[in-house]
ZADO-1210 file (C-alpha; in nm, 4 decimals, padded with zeros to 6 digits):
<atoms>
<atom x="07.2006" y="11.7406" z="10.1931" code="UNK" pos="1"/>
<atom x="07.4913" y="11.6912" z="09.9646" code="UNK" pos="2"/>
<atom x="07.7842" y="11.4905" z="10.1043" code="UNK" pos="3"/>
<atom x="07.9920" y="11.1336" z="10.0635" code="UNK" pos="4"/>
<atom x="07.8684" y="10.7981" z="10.1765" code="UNK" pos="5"/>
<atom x="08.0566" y="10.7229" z="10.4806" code="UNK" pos="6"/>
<atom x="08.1435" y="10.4094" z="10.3939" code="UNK" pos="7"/>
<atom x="08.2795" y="10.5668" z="10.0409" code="UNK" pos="8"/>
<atom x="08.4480" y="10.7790" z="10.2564" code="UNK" pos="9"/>
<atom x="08.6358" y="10.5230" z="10.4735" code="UNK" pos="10"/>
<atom x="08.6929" y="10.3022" z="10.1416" code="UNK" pos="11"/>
<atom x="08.8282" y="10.6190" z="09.9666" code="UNK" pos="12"/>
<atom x="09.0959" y="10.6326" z="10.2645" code="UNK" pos="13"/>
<atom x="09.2395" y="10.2597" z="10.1302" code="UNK" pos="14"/>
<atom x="09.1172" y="10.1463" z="10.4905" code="UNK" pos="15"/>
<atom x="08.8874" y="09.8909" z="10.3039" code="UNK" pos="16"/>
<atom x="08.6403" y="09.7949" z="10.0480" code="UNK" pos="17"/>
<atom x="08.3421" y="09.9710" z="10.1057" code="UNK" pos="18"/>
<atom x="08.1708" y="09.6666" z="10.2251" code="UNK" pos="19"/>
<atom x="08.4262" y="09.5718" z="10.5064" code="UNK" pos="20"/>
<atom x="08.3190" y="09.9665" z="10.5925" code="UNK" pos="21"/>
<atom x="07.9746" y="09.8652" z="10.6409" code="UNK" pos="22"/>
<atom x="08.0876" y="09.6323" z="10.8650" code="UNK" pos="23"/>
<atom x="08.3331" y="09.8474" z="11.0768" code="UNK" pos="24"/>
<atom x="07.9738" y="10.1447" z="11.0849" code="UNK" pos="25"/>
<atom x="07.7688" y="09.8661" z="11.2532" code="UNK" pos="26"/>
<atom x="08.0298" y="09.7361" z="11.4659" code="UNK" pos="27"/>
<atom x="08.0181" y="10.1300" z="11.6092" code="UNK" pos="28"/>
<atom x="08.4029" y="10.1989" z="11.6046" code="UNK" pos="29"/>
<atom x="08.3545" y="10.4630" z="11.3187" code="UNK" pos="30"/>
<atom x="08.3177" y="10.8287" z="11.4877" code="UNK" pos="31"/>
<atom x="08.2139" y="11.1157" z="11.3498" code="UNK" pos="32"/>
<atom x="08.3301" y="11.4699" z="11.4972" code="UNK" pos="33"/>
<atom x="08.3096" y="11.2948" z="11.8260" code="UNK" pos="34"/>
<atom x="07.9811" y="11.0728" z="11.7993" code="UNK" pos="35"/>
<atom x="07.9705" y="10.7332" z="11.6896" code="UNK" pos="36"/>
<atom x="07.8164" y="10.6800" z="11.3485" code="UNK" pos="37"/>
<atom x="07.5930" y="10.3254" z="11.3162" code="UNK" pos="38"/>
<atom x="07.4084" y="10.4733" z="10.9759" code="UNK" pos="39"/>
<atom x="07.5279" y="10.3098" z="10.7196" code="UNK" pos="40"/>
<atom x="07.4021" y="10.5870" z="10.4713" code="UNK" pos="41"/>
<atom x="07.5447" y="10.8708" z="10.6896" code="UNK" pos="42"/>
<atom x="07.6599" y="11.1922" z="10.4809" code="UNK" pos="43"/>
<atom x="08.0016" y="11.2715" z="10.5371" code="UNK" pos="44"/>
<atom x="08.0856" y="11.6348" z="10.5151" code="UNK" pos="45"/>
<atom x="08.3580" y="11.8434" z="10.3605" code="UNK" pos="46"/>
<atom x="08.5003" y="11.9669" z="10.7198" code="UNK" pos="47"/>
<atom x="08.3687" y="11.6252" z="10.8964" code="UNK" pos="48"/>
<atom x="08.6747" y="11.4665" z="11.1030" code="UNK" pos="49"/>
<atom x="08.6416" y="11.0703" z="11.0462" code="UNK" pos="50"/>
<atom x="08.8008" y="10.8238" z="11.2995" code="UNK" pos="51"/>
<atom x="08.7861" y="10.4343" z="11.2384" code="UNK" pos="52"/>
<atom x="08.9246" y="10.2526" z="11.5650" code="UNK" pos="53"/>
<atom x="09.0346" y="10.5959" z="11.7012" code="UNK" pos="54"/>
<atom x="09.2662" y="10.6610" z="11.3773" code="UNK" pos="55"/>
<atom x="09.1832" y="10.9904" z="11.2138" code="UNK" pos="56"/>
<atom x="09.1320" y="10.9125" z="10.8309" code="UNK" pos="57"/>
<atom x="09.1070" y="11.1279" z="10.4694" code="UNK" pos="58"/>
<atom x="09.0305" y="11.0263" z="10.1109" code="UNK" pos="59"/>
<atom x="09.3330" y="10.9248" z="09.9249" code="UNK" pos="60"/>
<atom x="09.4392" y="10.9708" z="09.5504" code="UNK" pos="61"/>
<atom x="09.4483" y="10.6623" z="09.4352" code="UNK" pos="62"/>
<atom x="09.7711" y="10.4730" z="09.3279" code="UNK" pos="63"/>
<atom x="09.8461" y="10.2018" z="09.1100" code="UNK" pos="64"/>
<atom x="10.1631" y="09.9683" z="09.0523" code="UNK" pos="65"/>
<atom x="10.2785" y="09.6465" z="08.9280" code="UNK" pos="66"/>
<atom x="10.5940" y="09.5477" z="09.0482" code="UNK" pos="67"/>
<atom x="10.8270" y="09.2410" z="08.9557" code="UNK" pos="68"/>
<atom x="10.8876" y="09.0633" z="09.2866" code="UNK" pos="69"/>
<atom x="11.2538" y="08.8779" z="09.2841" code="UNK" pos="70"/>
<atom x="11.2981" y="08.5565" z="09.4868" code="UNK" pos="71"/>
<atom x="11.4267" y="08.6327" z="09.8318" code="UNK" pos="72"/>
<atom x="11.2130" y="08.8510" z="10.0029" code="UNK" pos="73"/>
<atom x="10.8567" y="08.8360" z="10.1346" code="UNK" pos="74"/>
<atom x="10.4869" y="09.0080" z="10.0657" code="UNK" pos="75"/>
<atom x="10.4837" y="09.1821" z="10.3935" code="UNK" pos="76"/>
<atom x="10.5769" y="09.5880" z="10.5882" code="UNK" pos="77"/>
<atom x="10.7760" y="09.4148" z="10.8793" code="UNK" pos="78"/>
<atom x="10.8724" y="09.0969" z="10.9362" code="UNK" pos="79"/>
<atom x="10.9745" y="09.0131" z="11.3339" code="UNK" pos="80"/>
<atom x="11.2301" y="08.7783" z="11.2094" code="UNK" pos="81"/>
<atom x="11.4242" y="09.0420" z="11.0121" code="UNK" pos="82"/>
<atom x="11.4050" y="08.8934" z="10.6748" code="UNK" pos="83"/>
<atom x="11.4314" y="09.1147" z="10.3665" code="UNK" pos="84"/>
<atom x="11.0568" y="09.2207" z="10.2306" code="UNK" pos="85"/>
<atom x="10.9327" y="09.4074" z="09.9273" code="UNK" pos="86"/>
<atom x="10.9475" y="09.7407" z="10.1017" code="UNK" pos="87"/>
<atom x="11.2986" y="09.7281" z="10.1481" code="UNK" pos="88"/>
<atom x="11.3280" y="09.7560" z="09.7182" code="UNK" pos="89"/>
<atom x="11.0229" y="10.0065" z="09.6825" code="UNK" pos="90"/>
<atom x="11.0708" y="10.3747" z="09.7361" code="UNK" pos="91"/>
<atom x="11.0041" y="10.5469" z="10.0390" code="UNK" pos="92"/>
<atom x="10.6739" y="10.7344" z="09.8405" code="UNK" pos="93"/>
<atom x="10.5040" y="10.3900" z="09.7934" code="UNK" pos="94"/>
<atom x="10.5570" y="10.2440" z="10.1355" code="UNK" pos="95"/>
<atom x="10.1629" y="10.3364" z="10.1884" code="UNK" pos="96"/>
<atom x="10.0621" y="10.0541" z="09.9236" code="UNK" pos="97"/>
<atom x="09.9196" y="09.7154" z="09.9992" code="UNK" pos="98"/>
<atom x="10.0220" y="09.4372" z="09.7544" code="UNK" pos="99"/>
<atom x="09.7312" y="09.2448" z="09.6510" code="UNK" pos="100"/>
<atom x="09.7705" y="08.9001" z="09.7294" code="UNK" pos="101"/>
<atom x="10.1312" y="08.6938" z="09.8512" code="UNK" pos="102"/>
<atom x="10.3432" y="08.5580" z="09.6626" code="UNK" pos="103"/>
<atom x="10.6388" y="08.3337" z="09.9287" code="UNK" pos="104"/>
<atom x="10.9608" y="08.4416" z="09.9791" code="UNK" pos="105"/>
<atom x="11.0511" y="08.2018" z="09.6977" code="UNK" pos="106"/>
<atom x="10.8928" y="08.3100" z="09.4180" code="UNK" pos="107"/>
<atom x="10.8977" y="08.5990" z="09.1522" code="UNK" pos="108"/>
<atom x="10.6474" y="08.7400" z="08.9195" code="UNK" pos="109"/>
<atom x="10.3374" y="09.0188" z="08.9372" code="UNK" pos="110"/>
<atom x="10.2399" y="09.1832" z="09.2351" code="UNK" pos="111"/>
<atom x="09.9727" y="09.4354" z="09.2163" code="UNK" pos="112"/>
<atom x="10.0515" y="09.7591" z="09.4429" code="UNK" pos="113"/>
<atom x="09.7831" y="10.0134" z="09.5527" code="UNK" pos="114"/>
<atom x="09.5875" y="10.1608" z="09.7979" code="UNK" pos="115"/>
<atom x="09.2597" y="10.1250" z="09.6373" code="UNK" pos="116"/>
<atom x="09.0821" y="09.9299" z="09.9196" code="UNK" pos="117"/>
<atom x="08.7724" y="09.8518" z="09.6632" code="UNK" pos="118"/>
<atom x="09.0135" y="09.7154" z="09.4219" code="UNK" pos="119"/>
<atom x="09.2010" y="09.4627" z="09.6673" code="UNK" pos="120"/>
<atom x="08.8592" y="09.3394" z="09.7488" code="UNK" pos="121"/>
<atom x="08.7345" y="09.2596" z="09.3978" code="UNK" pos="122"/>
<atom x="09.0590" y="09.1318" z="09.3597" code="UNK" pos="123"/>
<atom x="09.0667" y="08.9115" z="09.6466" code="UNK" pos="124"/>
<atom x="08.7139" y="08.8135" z="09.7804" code="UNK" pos="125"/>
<atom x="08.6602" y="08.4600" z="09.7779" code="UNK" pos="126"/>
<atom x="08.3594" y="08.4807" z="09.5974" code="UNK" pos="127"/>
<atom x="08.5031" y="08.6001" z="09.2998" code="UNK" pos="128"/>
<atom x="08.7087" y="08.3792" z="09.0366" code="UNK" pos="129"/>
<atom x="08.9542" y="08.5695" z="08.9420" code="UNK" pos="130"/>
<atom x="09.2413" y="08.4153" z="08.6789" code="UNK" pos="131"/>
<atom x="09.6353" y="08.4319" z="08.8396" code="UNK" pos="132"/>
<atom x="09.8290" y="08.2876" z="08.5917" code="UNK" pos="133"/>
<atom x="10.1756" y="08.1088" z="08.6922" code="UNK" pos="134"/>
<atom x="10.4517" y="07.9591" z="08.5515" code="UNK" pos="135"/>
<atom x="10.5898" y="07.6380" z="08.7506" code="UNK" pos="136"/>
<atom x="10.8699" y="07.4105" z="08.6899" code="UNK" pos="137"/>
<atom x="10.8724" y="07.0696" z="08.9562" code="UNK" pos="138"/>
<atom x="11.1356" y="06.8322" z="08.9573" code="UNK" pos="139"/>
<atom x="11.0211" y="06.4802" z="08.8167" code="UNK" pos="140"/>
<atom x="10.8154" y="06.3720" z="08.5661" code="UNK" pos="141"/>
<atom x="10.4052" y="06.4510" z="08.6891" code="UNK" pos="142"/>
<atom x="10.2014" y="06.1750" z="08.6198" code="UNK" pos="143"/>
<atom x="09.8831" y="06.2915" z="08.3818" code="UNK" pos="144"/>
<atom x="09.6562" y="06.1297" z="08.6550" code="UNK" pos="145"/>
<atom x="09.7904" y="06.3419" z="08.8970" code="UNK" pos="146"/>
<atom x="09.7218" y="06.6022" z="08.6485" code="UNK" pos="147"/>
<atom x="09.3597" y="06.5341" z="08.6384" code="UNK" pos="148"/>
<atom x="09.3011" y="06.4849" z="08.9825" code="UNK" pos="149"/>
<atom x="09.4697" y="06.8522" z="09.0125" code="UNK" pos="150"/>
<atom x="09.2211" y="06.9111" z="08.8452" code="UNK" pos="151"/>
<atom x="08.9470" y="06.7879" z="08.9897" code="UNK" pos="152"/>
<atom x="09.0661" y="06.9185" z="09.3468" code="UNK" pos="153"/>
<atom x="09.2626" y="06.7738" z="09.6216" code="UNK" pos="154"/>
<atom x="09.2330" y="06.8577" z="09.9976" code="UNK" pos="155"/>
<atom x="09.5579" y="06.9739" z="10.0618" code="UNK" pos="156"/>
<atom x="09.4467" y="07.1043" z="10.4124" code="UNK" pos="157"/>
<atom x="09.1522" y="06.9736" z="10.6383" code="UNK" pos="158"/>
<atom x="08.8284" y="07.0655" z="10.4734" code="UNK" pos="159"/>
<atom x="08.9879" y="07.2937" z="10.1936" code="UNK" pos="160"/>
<atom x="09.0014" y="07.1284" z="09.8562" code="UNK" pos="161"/>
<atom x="09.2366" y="07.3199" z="09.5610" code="UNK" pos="162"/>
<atom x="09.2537" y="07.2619" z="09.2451" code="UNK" pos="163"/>
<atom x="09.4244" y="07.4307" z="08.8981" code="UNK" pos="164"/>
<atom x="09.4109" y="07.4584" z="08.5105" code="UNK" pos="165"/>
<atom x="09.7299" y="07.3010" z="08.4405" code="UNK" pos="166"/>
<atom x="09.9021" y="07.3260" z="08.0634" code="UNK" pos="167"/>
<atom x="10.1861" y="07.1059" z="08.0769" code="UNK" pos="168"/>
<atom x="10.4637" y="07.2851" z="07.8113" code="UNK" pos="169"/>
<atom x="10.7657" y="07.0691" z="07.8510" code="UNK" pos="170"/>
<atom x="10.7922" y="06.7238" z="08.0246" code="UNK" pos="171"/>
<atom x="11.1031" y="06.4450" z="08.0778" code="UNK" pos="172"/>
<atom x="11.2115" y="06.2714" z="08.3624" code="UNK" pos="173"/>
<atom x="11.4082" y="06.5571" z="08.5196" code="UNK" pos="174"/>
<atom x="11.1540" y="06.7679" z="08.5414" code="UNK" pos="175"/>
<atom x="10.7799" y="06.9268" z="08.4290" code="UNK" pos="176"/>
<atom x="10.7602" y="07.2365" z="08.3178" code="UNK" pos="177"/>
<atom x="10.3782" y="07.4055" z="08.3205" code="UNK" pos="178"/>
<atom x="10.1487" y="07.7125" z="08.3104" code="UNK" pos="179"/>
<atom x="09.8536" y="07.6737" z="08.5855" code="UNK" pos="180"/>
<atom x="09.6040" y="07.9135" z="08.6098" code="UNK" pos="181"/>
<atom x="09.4666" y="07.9559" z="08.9999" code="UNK" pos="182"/>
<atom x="09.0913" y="08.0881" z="09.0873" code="UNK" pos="183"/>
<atom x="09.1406" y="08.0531" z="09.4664" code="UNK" pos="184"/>
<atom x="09.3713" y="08.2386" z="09.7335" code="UNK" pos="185"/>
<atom x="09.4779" y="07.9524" z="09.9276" code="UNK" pos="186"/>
<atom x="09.8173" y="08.0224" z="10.1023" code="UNK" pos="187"/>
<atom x="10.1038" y="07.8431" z="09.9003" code="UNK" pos="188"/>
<atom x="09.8328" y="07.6463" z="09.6995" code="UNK" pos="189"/>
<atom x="10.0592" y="07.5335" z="09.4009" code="UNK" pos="190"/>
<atom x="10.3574" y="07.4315" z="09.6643" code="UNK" pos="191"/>
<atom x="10.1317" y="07.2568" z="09.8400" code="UNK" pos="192"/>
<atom x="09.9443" y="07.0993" z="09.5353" code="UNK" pos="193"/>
<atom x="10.2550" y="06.9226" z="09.4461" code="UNK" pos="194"/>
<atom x="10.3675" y="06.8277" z="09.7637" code="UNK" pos="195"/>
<atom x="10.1006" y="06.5898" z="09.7571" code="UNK" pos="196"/>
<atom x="10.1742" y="06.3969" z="09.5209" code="UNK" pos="197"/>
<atom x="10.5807" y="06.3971" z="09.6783" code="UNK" pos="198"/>
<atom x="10.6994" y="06.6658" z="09.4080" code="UNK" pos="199"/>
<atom x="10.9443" y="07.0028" z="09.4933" code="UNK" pos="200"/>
<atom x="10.8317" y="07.3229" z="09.3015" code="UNK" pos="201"/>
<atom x="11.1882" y="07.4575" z="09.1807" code="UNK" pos="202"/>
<atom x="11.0188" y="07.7557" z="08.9846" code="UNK" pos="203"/>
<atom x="10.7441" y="07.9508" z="09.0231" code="UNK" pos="204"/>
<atom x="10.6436" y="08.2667" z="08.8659" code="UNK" pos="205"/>
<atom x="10.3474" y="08.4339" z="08.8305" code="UNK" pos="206"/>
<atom x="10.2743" y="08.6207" z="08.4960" code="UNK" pos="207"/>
<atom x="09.9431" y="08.7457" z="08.5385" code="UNK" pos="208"/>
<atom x="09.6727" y="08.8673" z="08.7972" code="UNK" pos="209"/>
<atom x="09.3568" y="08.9074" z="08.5784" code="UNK" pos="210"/>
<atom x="09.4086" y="09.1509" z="08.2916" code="UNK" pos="211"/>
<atom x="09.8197" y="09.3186" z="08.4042" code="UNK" pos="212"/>
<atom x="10.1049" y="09.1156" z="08.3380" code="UNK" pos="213"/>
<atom x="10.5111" y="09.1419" z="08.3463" code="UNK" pos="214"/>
<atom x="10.5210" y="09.2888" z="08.0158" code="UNK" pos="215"/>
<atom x="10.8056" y="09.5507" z="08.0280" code="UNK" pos="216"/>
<atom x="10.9432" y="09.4894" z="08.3959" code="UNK" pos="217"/>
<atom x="11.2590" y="09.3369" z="08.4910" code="UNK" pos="218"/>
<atom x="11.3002" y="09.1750" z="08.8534" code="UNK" pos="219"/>
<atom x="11.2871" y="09.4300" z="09.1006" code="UNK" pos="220"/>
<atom x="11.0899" y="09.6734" z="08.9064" code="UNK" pos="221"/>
<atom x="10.7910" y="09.8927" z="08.9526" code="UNK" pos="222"/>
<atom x="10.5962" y="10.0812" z="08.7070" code="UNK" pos="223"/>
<atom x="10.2698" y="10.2291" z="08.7064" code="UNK" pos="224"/>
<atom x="09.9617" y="10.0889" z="08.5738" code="UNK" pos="225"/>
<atom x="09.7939" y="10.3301" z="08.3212" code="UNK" pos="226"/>
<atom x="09.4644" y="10.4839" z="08.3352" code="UNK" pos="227"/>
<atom x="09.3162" y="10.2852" z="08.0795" code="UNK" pos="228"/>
<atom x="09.4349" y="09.9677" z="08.2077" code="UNK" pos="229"/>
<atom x="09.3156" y="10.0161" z="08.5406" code="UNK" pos="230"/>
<atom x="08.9512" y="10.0616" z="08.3419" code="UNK" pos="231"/>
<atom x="09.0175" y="09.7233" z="08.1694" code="UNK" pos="232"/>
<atom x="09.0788" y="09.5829" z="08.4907" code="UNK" pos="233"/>
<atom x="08.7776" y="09.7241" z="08.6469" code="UNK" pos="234"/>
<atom x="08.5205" y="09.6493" z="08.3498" code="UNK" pos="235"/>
<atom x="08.6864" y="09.2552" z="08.3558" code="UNK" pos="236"/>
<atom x="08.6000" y="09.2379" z="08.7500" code="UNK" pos="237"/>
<atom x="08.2436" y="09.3763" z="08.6780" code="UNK" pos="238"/>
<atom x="08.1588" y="09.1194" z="08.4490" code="UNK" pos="239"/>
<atom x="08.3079" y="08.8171" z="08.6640" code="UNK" pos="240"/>
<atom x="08.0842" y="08.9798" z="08.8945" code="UNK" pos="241"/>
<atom x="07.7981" y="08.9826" z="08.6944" code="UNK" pos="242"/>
<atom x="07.8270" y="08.6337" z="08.5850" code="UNK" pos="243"/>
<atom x="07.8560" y="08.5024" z="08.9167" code="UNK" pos="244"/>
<atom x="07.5245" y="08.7054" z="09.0117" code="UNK" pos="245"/>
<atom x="07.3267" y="08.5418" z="08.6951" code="UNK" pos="246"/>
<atom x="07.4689" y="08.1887" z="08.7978" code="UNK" pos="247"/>
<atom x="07.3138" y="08.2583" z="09.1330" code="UNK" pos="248"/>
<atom x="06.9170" y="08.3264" z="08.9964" code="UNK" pos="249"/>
</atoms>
């Protein structure tokens, strides 16, 4: 019997990557035309009605942006304290797309829009390295063994140890000026990096989120990301993917 995976199908939505799906079929709040589906290789069907958590769901063309974040506003829909967020710059149209990753109200740089739920998982999952690429200016002069030990990892919460590539491109005793490359999600990891060691971030921007950068945006700006890009984004994933799997045999 021909048909869709149903956890393609709920992934296909932009619910979630397919497997957060699997998850959400065994934990029995997926229903099919009115029975609850626990199978994860159920066949979902053209006229099928699919509810996740009682919400009626369909597949979803698939939409890509990057978008230039400006200082000011934060990664979020709604915010209960009424502070200005990214929605309130982006067009009614793309209200349905879920930036991958934060960046704080504070800084600028790449966001990734879309509603690719796949995508935001291979982009996000812990278990996969993936390159975000900043540019960060702090206010004294960073000693280079704070540098190494940056390096090395510091526990800037209990029981989570970060730590950064750091390229130091301009130093004096006003300030350091450096491009750090993160591999981790850790909320306000380079912020709190540096507040270790008694140091105020005064700029940070990121550049890059794996393969897409800022080239071509201004602040504030949204554009697209092409069809062959989104491939090179996809084939760059797969093989941090497959590396990590050969590391693990």
């Amino acid at each position: 019997m021909s048909g869709i995976r149903l956890n393609k199908y709920i992934a296909s939505s932009g619910l979630c990557s397919r497997r957060k799906a699997d998850e959400l079929i065994e934990q029995g709040v997926v229903i099919v035309n009115g029975k609850t589906i626990t199978e994860l290789g159920y066949l979902v069907q053209q006229k099928d009605k699919v509810f996740v958590n009682k919400k009626l769901i369909h597949p979803v063309k698939h939409e890509y942006y990057r978008f230039y974040k400006p200082a000011g506003y934060i990664t979020t829909c709604d915010d209960e304290r009424g502070r200005k967020t990214i929605y309130d710059l982006l067009p009614e149209n793309l209200a349905g797309l879920k930036p991958v990753g934060r960046l704080d109200k504070d800084s600028t740089g790449l966001l990734i829009l879309t509603n690719d739920g796949e995508l935001i998982n291979a982009l996000t999952h812990p278990s996969v390295k993936v390159p975000k690429v900043y540019m960060v200016t702090v206010n004294a002069q960073v000693k280079r063994s704070e540098l190494e030990q940056m390096a090395n990892g510091i526990e800037i919460e209990p029981n989570k140890i970060a730590y950064a590539d750091i390229q130091v491109l301009e130093i004096d005793n006003k300030h350091t000026e450096m491009q750090i490359t993160l591999y981790q999600g850790m909320n306000r990891q380079i912020r709190k990096m540096f507040e270790y060691f008694g140091y105020e971030v005064k700029v940070l921007k990121r550049i890059r989120h794996a393969t897409l950068n800022l080239n071509g945006l201004k602040r504030g700006e949204f554009k697209p990301i092409k069809p062959a890009q989104i491939k090179e984004l996809k084939n760059f994933l797969n093989r941090i993917s497959d590396e990590k799997n050969s590391n693990l045999r």
